[in-house]
C-alpha positions as CSV (number, residue, x, y, z in Angstrom):
1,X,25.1,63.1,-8.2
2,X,28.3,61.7,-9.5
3,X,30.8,59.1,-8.3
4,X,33.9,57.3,-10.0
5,X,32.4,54.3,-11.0
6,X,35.1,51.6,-11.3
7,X,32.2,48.7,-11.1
8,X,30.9,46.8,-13.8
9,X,29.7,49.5,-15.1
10,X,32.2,50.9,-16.2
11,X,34.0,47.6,-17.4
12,X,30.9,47.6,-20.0
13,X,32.5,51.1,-21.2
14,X,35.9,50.3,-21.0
15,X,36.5,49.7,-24.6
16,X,34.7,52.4,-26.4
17,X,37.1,54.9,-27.4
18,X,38.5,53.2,-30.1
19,X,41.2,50.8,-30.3
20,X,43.9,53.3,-28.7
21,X,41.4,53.5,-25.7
22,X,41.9,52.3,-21.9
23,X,40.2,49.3,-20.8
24,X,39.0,47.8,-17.9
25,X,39.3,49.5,-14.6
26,X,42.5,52.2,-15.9
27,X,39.9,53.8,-17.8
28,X,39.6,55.7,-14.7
29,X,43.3,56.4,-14.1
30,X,44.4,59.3,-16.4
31,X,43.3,62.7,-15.8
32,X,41.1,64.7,-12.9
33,X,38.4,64.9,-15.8
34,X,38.3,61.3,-15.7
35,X,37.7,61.2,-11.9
36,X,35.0,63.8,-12.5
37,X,32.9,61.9,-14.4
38,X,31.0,59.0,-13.6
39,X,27.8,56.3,-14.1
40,X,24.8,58.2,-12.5
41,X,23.1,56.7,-9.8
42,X,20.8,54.0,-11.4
43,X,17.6,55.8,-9.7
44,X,17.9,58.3,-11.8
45,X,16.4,56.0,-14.3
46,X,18.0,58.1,-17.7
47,X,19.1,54.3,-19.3
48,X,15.2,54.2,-19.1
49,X,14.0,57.1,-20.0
50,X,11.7,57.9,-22.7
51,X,14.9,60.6,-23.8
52,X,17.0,58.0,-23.9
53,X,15.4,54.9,-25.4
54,X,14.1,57.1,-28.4
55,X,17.5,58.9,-29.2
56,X,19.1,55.5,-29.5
57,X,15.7,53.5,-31.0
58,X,15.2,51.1,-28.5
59,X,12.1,49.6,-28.7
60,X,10.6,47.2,-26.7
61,X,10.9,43.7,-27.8
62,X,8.8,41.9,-24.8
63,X,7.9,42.6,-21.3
64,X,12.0,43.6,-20.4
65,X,14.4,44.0,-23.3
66,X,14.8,47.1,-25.4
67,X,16.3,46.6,-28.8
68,X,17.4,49.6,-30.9
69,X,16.4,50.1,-34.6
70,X,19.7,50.5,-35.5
71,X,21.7,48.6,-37.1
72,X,25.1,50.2,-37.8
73,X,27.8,49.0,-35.3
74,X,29.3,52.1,-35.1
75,X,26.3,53.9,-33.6
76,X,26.9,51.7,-30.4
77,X,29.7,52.1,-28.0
78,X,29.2,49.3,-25.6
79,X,29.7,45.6,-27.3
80,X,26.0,44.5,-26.3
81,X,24.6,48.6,-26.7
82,X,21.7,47.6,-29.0
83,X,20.2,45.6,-26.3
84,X,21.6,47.2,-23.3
85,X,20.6,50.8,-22.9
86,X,22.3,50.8,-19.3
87,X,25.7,48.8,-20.8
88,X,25.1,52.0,-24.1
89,X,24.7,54.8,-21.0
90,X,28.2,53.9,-19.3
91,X,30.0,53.2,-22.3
92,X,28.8,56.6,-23.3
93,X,29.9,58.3,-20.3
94,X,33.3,56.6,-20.6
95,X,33.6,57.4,-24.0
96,X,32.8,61.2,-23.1
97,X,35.6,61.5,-20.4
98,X,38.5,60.3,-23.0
99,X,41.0,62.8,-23.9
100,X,40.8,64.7,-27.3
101,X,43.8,63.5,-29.8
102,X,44.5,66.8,-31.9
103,X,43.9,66.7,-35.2
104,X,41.8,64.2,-34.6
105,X,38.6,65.7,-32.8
106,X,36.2,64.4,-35.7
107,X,36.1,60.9,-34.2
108,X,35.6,62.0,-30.0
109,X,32.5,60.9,-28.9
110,X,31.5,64.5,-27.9
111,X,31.7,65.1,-31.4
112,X,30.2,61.6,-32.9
113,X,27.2,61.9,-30.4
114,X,26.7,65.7,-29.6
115,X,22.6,64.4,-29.3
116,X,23.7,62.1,-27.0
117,X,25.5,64.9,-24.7
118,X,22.6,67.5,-25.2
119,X,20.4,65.3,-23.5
120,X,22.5,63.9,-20.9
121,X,23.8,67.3,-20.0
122,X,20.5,68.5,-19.4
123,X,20.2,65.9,-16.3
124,X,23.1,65.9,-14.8
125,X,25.2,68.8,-15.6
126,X,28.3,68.5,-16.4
127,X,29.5,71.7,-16.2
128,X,33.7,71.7,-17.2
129,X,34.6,68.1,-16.3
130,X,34.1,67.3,-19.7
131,X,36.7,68.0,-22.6
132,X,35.5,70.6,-24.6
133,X,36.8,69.5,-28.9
134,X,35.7,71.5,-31.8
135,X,34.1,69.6,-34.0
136,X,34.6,71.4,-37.1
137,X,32.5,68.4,-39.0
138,X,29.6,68.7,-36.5
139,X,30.3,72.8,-36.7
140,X,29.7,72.8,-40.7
141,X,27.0,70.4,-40.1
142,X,24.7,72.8,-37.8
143,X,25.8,75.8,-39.8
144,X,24.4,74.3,-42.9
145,X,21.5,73.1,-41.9
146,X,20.3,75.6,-39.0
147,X,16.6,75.0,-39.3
148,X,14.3,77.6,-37.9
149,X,11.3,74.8,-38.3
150,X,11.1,71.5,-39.4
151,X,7.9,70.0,-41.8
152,X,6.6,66.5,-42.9
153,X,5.9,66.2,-46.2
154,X,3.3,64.0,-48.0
155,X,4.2,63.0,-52.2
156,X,1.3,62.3,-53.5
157,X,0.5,59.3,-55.5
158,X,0.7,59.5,-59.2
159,X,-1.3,56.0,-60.8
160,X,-0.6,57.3,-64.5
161,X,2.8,56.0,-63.5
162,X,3.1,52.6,-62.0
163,X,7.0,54.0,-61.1
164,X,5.5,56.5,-58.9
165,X,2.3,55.0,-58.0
166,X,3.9,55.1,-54.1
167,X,3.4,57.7,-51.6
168,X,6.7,59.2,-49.7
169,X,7.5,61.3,-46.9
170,X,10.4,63.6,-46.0
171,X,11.5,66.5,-43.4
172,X,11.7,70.0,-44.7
173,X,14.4,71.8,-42.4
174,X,13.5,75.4,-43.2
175,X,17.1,77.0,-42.7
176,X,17.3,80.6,-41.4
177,X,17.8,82.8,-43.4
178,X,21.3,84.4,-43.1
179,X,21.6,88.1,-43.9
180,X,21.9,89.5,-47.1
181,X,21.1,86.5,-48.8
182,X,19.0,86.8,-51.8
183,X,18.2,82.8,-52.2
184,X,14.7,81.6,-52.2
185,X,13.6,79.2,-49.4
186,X,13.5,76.4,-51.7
187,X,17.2,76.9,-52.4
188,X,18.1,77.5,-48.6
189,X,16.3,74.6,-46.8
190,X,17.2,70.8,-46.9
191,X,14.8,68.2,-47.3
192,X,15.9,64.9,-45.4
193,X,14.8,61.5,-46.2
194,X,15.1,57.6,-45.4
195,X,15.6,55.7,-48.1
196,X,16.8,52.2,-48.9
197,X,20.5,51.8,-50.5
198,X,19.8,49.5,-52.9
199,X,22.0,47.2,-54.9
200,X,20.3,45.5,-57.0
201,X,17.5,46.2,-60.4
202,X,15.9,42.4,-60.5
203,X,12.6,43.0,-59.8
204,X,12.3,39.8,-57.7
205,X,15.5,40.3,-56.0
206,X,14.4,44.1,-55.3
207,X,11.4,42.9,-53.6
208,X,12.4,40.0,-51.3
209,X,15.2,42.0,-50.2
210,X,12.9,45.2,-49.3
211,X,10.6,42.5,-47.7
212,X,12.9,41.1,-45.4
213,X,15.0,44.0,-44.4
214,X,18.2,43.5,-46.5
215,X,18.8,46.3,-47.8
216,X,20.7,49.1,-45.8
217,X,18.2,51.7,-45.1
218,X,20.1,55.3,-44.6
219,X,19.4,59.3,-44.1
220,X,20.2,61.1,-47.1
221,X,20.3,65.3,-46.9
222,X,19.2,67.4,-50.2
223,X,18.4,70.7,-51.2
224,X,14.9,71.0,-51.0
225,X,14.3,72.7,-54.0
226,X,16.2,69.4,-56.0
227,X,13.2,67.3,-54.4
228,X,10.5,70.0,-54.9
229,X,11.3,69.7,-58.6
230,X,12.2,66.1,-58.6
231,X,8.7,65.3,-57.8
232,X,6.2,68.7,-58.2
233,X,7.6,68.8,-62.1
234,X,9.5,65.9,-63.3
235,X,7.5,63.2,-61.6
236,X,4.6,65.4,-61.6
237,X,2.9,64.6,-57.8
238,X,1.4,67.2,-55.7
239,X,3.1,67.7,-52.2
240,X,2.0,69.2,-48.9
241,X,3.3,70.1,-46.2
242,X,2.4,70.0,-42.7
243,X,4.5,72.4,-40.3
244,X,5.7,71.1,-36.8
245,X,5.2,73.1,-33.9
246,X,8.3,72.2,-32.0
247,X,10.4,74.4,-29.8
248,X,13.9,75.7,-30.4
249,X,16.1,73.1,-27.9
250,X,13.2,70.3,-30.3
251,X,14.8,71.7,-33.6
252,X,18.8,71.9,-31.8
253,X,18.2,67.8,-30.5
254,X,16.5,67.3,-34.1
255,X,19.9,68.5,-36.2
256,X,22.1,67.0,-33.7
257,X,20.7,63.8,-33.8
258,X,20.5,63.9,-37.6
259,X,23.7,64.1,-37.7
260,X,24.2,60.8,-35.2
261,X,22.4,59.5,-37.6
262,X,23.7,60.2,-40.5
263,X,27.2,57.8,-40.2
264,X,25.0,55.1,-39.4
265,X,21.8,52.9,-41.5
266,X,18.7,51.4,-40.2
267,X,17.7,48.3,-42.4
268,X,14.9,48.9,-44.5
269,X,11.4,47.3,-44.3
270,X,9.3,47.9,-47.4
271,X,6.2,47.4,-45.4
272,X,7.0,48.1,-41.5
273,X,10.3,49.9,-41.3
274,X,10.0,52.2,-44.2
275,X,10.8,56.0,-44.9
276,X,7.7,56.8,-43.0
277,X,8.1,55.0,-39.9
278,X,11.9,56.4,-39.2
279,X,10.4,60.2,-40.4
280,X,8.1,59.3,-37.0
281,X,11.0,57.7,-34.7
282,X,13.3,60.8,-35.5
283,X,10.4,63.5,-34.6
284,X,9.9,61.4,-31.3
285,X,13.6,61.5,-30.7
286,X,14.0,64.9,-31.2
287,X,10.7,65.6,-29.2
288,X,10.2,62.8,-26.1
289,X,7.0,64.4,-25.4
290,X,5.3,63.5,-28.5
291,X,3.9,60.0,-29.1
292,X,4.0,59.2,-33.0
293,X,4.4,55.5,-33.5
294,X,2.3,53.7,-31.4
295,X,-0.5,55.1,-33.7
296,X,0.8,53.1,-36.5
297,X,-0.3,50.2,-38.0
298,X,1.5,46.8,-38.2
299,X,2.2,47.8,-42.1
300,X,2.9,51.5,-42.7
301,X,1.9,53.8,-45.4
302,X,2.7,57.0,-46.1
303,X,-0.6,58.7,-45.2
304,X,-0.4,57.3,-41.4
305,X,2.9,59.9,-40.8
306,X,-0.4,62.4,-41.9
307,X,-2.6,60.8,-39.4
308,X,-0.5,60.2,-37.0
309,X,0.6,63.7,-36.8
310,X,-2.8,64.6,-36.1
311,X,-3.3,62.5,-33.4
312,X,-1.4,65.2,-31.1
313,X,-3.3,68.4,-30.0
314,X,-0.8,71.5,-31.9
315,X,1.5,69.5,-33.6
316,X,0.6,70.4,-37.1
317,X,0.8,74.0,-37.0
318,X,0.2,75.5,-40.8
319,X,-0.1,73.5,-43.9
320,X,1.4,74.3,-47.4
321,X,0.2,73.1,-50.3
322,X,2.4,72.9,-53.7
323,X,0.5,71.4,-56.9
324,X,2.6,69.9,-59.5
325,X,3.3,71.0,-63.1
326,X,0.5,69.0,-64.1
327,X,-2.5,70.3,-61.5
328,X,-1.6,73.7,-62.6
329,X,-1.7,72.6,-65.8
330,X,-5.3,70.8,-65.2
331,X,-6.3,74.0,-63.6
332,X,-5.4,76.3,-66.3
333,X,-7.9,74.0,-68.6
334,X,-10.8,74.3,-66.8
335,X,-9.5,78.2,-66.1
336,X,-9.4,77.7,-62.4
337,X,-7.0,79.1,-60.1
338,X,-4.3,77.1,-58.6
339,X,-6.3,73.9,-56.2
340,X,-6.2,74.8,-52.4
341,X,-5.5,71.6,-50.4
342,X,-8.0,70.4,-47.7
343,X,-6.0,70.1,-44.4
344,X,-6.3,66.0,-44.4
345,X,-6.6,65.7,-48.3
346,X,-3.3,63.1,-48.4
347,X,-5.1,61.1,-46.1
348,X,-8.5,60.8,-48.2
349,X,-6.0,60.9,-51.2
350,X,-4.6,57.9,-50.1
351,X,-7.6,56.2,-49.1
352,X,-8.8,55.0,-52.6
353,X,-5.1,54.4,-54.0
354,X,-4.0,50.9,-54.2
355,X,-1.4,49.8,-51.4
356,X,0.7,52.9,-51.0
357,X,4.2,53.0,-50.0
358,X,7.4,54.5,-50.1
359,X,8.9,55.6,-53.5
């Protein structure tokens, strides 16, 4: 399955380790790890599999080119990756083989794309001809967030405040809980969320640049129980939450690529390319098998990541529903019990809102 591959191939890879790294044909010439490893046969097709294409958001852009998504140069390690997922597969390989510089292991690509390997391991096996660094970033990383299941959740819309009048949605990663410890879920699990790094509060600025893609978009990690109360009390929105039914190596590609992702930024479309469209693109990566969205609509609001989830027999496995201060408040008045949530209810929620988006 594997052959040196001192071709063109590998000339696409040549400069990916850094600036330190070998070029050209040496690339091949230092160690018996080196030798080892090679560019797969191109029948085996991986630069064009789904696997692939989703964990580096390609997307088709006409009958033959794939452009990713993303837009941080540092994601890529071929010079034309972003439109070349075969160029992005060697360079990757190349990248792979390098030698660990001690002290140093942070920035190997093992450690920079550990999605990357999982999946690529997975086909063709690498066995002990790759260097094996330690990661201690990526370790503290996975220890931290060591999800046991992942959920979507839907913030309501709140029209008594034209601030909030915007649906959002975020992951849940519902950590495992380690032994002994006394902290409640909300405390121990990580809510994860694309937002848009903005720089600028001129309403007409903010707008044409959210329009037009200009603002950075990026993943940002929080406790979950900072965003339950950021919007279940102070902002006073209901959320719910649909539970994924993915599998455990789903959840391991999930946090692995999260953290790919999380050194890079996708630019942010207010309309299009928007906190729920990436929540969608990150499930597909982390699950190939799932198809999220091509149910979309040209302009994206929140409640299609609701819809779209339920467009796949199983996904959504249990729902949770959390009113805010303020529905438990409602429900006190009229001496009611706490609302339960129909299973859709963000969808026909967001039916009758005015233009809902992310916020």
């Amino acid at each position: 399955m594997w052959r040196v591959a001192l071709d063109g191939n590998a000339r696409s890879g040549a400069a990916v380790g850094g600036r330190d790294a070998p070029r050209g044909r040496g690339a091949f010439r230092g160690t018996d790890s080196h030798r080892r490893i090679a560019h797969p046969r191109a029948d085996l097709g991986i630069a064009h599999s789904r696997g692939w294409l989703r964990l580096l958001h390609y997307r088709q852009r006409g009958p033959r080119q794939a452009v990713s998504q993303v837009d941080g140069k540092r994601f890529f390690l071929a010079p034309g990756g972003a439109r070349d997922p075969d160029a992005e597969l060697a360079a990757t390989l190349v990248a792979f083989a390098q030698p660990v510089t001690a002290g140093r292991e942070d920035e190997h690509a093992l450690c920079r794309f550990p999605a990357r390997r999982r999946l690529l391991d997975d086909q063709l096996h690498f066995g002990s001809a790759l260097p094996a660094p330690t990661c201690p970033a990526l370790t503290r990383f996975e220890t931290d967030l060591d999800p046991e299941s992942v959920s979507v959740v839907y913030v309501a819309n709140f029209l008594d405040n034209p601030a909030s009048a915007f649906g959002h949605t975020f992951l849940r990663l519902k950590k495992r809980r380690p032994a002994g410890s006394t902290a409640s879920s909300d405390e121990l699990d990580h809510s994860v969320e694309y937002t848009a790094k903005t720089d600028t509060k001129n309403p007409f600025l903010y707008a044409f640049k959210g329009l037009t893609g200009l603002f950075p978009g990026v993943f940002r990690f929080h406790s979950f129980a900072s965003k339950a109360h950021e919007y279940a009390n102070a902002e006073a929105r209901d959320l719910w939450e649909y539970d994924l039914n993915l599998n455990e190596p789903e959840l391991e590609l999930l946090t692995l690529h999260l953290w790919e992702l999380s050194d890079t930024h996708l630019d942010y479309y207010y309309l299009t390319k928007n906190c729920s469209y990436h929540v969608l693109a990150t499930i597909e990566a982390a699950a190939p098998r799932i198809d999220l969205v091509t149910h979309l609509n040209l302009f994206v609001l929140p409640r299609d990541t609701i819809k779209a989830l339920f467009t796949v027999p199983g996904l959504v496995r249990k729902i949770d529903y959390r009113p805010s201060l303020r529905s438990q408040f409602l429900a006190r008045r009229l001496s009611t019990s706490p609302p339960t949530a129909p299973v859709r209810a963000p969808v026909d929620k967001a039916r009758s809102a005015p233009t809902a988006r992310c916020a």
